[in-house]
C-alpha positions in Angstrom: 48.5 8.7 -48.9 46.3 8.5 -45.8 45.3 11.0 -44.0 44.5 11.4 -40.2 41.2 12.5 -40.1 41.1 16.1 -37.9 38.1 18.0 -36.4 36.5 20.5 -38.2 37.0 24.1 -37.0 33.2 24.4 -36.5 33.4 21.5 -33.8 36.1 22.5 -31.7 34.4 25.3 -30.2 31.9 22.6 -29.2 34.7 20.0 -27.4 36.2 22.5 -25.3 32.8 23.3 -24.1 32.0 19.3 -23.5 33.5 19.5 -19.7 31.6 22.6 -18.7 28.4 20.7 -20.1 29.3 17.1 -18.3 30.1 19.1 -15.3 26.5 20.8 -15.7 24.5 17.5 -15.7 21.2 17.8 -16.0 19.7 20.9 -14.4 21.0 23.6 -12.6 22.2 21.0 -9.4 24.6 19.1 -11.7 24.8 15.3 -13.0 23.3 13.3 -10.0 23.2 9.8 -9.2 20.6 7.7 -7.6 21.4 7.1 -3.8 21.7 9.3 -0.8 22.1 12.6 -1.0 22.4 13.8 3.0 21.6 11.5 5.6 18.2 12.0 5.7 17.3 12.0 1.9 17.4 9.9 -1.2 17.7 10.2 -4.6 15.2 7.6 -6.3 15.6 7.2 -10.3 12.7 8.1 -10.8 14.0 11.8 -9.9 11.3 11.3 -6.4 13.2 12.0 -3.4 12.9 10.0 -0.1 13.3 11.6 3.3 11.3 8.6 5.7 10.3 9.7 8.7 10.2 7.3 11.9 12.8 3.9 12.5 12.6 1.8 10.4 13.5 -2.2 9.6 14.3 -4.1 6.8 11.8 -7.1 6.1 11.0 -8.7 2.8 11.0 -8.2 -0.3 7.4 -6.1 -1.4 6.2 -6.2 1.9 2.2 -5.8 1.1 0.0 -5.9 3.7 0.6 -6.8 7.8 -1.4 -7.2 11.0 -1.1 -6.0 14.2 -1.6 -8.7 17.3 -4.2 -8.2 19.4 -2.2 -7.4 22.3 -0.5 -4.9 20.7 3.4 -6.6 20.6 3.6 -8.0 17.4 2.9 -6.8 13.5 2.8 -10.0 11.1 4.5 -8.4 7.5 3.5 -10.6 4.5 6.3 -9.8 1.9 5.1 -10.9 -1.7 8.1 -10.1 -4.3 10.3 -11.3 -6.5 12.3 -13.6 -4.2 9.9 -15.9 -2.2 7.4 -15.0 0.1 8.3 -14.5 3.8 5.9 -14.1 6.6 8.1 -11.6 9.4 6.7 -11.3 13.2 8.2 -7.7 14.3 8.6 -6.9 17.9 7.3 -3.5 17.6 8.3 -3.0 21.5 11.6 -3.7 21.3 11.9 -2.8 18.0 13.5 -6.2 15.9 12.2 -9.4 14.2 11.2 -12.0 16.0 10.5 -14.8 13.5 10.9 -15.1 10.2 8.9 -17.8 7.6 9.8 -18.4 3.9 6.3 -19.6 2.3 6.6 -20.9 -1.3 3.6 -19.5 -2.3 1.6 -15.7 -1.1 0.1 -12.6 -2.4 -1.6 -9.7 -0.6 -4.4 -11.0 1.6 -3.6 -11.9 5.0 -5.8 -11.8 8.1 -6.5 -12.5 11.9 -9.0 -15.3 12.9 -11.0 -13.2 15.4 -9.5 -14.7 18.5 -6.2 -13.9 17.2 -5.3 -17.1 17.1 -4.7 -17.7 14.0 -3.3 -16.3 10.7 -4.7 -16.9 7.2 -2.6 -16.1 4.2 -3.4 -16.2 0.3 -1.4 -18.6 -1.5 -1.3 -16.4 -4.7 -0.6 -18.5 -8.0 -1.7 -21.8 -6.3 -4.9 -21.2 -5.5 -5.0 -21.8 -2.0 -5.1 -20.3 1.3 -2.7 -21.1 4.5 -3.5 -21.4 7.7 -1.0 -20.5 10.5 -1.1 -20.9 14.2 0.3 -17.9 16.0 2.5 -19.3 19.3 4.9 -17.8 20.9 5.6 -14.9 18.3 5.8 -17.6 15.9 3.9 -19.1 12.9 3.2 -22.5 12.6 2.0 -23.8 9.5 -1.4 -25.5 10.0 -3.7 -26.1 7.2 -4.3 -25.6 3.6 -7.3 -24.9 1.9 -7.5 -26.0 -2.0 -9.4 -23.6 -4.3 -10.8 -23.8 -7.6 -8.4 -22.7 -10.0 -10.9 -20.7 -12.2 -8.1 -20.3 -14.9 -4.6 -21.0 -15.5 -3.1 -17.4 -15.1 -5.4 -16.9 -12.3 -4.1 -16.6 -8.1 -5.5 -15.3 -4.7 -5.7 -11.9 -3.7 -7.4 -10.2 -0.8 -9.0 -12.3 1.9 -11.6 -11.5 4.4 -13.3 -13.2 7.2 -16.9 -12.9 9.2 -16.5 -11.5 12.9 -17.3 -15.1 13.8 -14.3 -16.6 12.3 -16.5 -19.5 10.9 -16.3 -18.2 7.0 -13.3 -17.2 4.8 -13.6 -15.2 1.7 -11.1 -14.9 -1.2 -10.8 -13.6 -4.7 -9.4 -15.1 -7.9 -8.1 -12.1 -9.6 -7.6 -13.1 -12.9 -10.0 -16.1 -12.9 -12.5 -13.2 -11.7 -14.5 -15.4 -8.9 -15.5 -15.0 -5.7 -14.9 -18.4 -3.3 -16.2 -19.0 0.2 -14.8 -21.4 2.7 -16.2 -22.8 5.8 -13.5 -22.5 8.5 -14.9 -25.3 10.2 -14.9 -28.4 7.7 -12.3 -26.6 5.6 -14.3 -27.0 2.4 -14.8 -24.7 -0.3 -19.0 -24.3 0.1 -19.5 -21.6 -2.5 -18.0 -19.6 -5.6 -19.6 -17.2 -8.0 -17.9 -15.7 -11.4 -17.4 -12.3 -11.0 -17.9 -9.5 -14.2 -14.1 -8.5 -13.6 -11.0 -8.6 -11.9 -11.4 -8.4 -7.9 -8.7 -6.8 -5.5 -9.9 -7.6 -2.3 -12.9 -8.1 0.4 -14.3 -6.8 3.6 -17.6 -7.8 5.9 -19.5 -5.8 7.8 -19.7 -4.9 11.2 -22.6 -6.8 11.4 -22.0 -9.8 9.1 -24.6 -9.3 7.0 -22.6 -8.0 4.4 -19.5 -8.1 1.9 -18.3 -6.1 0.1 -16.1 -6.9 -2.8 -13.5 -4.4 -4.8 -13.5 -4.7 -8.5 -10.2 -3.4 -9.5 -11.2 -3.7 -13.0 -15.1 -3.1 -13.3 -14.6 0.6 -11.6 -17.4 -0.7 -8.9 -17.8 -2.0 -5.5 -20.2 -5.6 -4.9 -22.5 -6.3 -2.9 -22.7 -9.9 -1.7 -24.7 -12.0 1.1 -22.1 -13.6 3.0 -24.4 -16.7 4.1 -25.2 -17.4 0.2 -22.9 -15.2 -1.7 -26.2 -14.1 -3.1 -25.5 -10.3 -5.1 -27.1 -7.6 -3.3 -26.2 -4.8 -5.8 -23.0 -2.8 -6.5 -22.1 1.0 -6.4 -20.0 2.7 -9.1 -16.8 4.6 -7.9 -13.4 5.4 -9.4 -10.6 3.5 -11.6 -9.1 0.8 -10.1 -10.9 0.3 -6.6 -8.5 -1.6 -4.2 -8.3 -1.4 -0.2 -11.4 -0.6 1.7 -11.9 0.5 4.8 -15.8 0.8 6.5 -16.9 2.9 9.5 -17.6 1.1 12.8 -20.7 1.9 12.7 -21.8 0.3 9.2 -22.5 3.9 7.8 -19.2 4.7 5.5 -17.0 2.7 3.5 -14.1 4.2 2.3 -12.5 3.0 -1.0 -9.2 3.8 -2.7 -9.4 3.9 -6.1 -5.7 3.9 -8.1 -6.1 5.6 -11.1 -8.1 8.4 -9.1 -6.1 10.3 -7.0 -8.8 9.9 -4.6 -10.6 7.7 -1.9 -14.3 7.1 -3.1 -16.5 7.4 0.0 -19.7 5.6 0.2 -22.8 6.0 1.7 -24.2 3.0 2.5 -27.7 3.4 3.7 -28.4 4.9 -0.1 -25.2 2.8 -1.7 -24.4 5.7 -3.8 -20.8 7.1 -3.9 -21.0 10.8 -2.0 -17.6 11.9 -1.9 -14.3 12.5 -3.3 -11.6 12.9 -0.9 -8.8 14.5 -3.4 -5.1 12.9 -1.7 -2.7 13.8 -4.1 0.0 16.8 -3.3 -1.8 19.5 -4.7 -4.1 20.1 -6.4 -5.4 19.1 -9.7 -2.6 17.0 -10.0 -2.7 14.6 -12.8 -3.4 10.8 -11.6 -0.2 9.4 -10.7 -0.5 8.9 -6.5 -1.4 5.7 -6.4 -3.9 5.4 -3.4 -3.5 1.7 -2.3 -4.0 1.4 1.4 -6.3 2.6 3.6 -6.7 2.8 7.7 -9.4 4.5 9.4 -8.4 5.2 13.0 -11.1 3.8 16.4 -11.7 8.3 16.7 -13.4 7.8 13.4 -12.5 10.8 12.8 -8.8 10.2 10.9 -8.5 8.8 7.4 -4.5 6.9 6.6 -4.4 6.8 3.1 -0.7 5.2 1.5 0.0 7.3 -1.5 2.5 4.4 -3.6 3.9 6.7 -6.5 3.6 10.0 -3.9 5.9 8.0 -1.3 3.9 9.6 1.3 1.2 9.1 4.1 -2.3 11.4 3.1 -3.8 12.5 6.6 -7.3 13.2 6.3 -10.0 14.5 8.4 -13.4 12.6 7.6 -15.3 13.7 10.8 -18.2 15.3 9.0 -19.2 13.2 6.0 -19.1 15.2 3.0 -16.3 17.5 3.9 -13.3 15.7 4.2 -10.2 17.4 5.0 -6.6 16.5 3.8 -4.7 17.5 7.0 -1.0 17.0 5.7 1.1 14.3 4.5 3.8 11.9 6.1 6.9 10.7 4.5 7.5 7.6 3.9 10.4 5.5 2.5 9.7 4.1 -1.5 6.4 2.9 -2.5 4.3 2.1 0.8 1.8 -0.5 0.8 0.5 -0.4 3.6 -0.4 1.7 6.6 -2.4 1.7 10.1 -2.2 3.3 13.9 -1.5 1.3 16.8 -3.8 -0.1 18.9 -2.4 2.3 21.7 -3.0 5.1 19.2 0.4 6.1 19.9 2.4 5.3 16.7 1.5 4.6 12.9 2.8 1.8 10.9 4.2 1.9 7.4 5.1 -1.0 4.9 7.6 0.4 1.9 7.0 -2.0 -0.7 10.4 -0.9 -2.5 12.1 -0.1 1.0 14.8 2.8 1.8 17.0 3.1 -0.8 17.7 2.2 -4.6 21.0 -0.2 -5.4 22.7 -0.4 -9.0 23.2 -3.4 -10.8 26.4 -3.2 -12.9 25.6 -7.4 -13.3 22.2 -6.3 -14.8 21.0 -8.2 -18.3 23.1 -5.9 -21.1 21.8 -5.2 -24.9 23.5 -7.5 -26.4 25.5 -9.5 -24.1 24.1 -13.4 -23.4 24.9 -14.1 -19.9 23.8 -16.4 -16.7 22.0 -15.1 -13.7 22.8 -11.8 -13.1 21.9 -8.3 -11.1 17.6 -8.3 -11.7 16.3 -5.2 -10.3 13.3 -7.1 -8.6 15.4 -8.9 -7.2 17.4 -6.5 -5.4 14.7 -4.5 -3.7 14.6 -4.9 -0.1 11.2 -3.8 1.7 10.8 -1.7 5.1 8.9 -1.2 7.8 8.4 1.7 10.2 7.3 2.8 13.0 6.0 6.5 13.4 5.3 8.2 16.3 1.5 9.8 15.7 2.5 13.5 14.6 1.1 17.2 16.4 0.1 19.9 14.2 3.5 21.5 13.7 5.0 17.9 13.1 2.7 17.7 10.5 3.2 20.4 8.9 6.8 20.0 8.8 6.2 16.2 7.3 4.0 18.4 4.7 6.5 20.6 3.9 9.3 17.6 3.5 6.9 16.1 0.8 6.8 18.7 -1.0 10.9 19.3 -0.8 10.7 15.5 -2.4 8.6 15.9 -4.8 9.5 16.2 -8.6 7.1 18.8 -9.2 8.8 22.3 -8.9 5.5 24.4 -8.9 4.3 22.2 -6.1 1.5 24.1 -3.7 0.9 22.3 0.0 -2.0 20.5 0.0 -4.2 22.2 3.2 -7.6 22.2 4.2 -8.0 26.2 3.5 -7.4 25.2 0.0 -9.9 22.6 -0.3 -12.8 24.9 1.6 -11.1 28.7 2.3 -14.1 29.3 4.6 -12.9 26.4 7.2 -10.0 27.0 9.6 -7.4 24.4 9.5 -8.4 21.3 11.9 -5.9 20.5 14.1 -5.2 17.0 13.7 -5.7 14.2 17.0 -2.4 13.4 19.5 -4.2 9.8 19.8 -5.2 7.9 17.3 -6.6 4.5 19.4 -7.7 2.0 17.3 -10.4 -0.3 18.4 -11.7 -3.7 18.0 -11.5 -3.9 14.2 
């Protein structure tokens, strides 16, 4: 005869306690759900929380890397994700988009001509670059320069031009090369291999020099920009990416990814001299993500996009050698990018994964063959904001909201009078006022 099969007395102690420990979730706050949690914070799935400060506007998807016109009314957003690639004009006066271009083809570098004139934009996995004409608020597309393709996984990252706007640089990532291109005839006049994979470029001041970031050689390279003969290279940390160099030619300031810190080097001896620690607190395990960099026209302020810390590191680089970590900005998920206004006034923030996380009950399922559904990449919608340049007790209060966000629950404030007790706290600049560069 069958039998219905009953619970064990041993186990039903343990289902009348499964809604107390459903109800309990996981930690002392109870289940929670990605999403918002109040109107000024959001639960990421990571377990980050997201409290961005400033206004903010949705753009494209992985916004990576923008410009800001030279009078001052317009930020170009290059948006490099899963979807295809948009290039966004922002009316940063009035606060909405002006124009809006899908591209088939971009990835990270974009940059002025030096009239302003102009855009340039890597084509990414074609190996090219585009030329836009900037009229009206609006791109036009002009033309298209063809590049080696060095190998076939290979695509355009960063670009970089000479203060005379007559030569174009741009690296092959993958295809680890180096190509210049002569603005004027639009030919490609010169490439060199490379001993690993590049991020991006920048000249000097003076022309004379460029410098190249080798994301995967742990080293910054020396070139001559006229013959793209080497000049030498300077170790520094994991991953190099953005770089940012000193008006005067002195100081170039490289983030390094896997680091937790900018690498700052001396250029008259081309040795690396500092470490400017920007994670939370300290000896943090590497995990920030340093991947944008702005130094302001005071020379005197260091913008630093933390990706994986959602946050802005303000640093103090006035006296070379003993850098400061002023306090930290919130920012909305993963920002990419980051610089101050030409006014000084306000800061500028890209948020590669935007404001907010969105579920995907049409996601792929184990199992389950189906057509086109719910893909996370697809789904992420990128930001940008605008923040107005923060006081000493705004800072702190920023400061203070990072740490509220972060997942780390012995989390200690990152403040100068940790870094260097015998220091007072600098008080950090009401304008930063960017200048030429």
């Amino acid at each position: 005869m069958n039998r219905t099969p009953r619970p064990s007395s041993g186990l039903l102690p343990a289902l009348a306690l499964l809604p107390a420990l459903l109800a309990a979730g996981d930690g002392p706050r109870g289940a929670q759900l990605p999403g918002k949690q109040s109107r000024e914070v959001t639960l990421l799935p990571n377990g980050w929380r997201i409290s961005p400060a400033g206004r903010h506007l949705t753009v494209g998807d992985l916004p990576l890397a923008m410009l800001e016109s030279a009078d001052g009314r317009h930020v170009v957003v290059g948006s490099n994700g899963w979807m295809k690639p948009t290039l966004t004009v922002i009316d940063v006066r009035n606060f909405y988009v002006k124009s809006k271009l899908t591209v088939d083809h971009a990835w990270l570098g974009l940059a002025w001509s030096p009239d302003g004139r102009r855009v340039y934009s890597s084509g990414g996995g074609d190996n090219s670059v585009r030329e836009y004409r900037f009229e009206a608020a609006t791109l036009l597309p002009d033309r298209t320069f063809v590049l080696t393709r060095p190998a076939k996984e290979s695509f355009l990252g960063g670009l970089s031009l000479t203060p005379d706007g007559t030569r174009l640089f741009a690296v092959h990532v993958l295809g680890e090369l180096l190509s210049a291109v002569d603005l004027r005839s639009g030919r490609v006049v010169k490439t060199v291999p490379l001993p690993a994979e590049a991020y991006t470029s920048v000249v000097s001041p003076d022309g004379k020099t460029l410098y190249v970031s080798l994301w995967g050689g742990a080293r910054v390279l020396l070139f001559d920009p006229a013959t793209l003969e080497p000049q030498g290279e300077v170790p520094v940390g994991e991953h190099p990416n953005a770089m940012a160099l000193s008006p005067d030619g002195a100081r170039l300031f490289v983030a390094c990814a896997n680091t937790n810190a900018v690498w700052v080097v001396d250029l008259g001896t081309r040795t690396a001299k500092e470490q400017i620690g920007i994670a939370l607190y300290p000896g943090a395990p590497p995990g920030s993500t340093p991947n944008a960099l702005h130094l302001a026209a005071d020379t005197q302020t260091l913008l630093v996009a933390n990706a994986d810390n959602n946050a802005v590191a303000v640093v103090d680089v006035s006296q070379p050698g003993r850098s400061q970590v002023l306090g930290f900005i919130p920012t909305g998920w993963y920002p990419t990018a980051v610089q101050a206004s030409r006014d000084g006034k306000s800061l500028y923030v890209l948020n590669g994964k935007g404001l907010a996380p969105m579920p995907n009950p049409r996601g792929p399922q184990p199992g389950v063959v189906a057509g086109d559904g719910q893909y996370t990449g697809s789904m992420l919608r990128g930001a940008f904001s605008v923040i107005p340049v923060p006081d000493r007790a705004a800072l702190t209060a920023y400061t203070d909201t990072n740490s509220s966000c972060s997942t780390t629950s012995t989390w200690t404030r990152r403040s100068a009078t940790t870094a260097t007790p015998s220091r007072p706290r600098p008080t950090p600049p009401t304008s930063w006022r960017r200048s030429g560069r």
